[in-house]
C-alpha positions in Angstrom: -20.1 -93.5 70.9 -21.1 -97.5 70.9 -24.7 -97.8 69.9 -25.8 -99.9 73.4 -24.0 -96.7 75.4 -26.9 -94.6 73.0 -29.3 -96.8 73.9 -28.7 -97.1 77.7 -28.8 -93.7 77.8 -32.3 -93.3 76.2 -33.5 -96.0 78.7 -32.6 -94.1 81.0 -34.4 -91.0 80.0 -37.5 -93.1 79.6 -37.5 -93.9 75.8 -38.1 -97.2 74.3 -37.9 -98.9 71.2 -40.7 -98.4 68.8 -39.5 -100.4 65.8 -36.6 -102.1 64.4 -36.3 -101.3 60.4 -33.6 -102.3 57.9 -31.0 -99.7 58.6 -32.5 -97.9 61.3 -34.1 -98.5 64.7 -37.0 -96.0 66.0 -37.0 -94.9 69.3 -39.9 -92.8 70.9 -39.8 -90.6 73.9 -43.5 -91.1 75.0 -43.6 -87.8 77.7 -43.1 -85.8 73.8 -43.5 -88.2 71.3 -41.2 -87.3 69.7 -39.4 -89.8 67.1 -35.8 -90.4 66.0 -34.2 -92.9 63.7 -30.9 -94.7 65.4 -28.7 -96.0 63.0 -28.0 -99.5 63.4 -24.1 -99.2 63.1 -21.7 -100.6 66.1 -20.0 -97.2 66.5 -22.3 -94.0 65.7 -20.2 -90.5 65.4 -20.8 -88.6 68.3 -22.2 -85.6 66.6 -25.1 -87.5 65.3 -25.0 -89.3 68.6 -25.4 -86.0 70.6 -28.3 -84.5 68.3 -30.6 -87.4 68.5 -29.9 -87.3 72.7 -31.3 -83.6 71.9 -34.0 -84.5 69.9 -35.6 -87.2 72.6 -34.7 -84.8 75.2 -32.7 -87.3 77.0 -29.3 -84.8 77.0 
């Protein structure tokens, strides 16, 4: 999956960028606060992809 599709998709469901770091990018869901690292790559394997929609709750 292409990183922007990830990230439109969390937009979508309401998360937002907390940080930007080296390798990764934090993104926070603020209904659960939950965070998850996004991995600043162009094309992330959908596996990984799929489990940190899970994690934000924005499947």
């Amino acid at each position: 999956m292409k990183r922007s599709e990830l990230e439109r998709k969390l937009r979508i469901a309401g998360c937002y960028l907390k940080r930007e770091g080296r390798s990764h990018s934090l993104w926070i869901n603020p209904k659960s606060g939950v965070i998850e690292a996004v991995p600043r790559h162009r094309e992330i394997k959908e596996p990984l992809a799929k489990k940190i929609l899970k994690n934000l709750g924005a499947e």
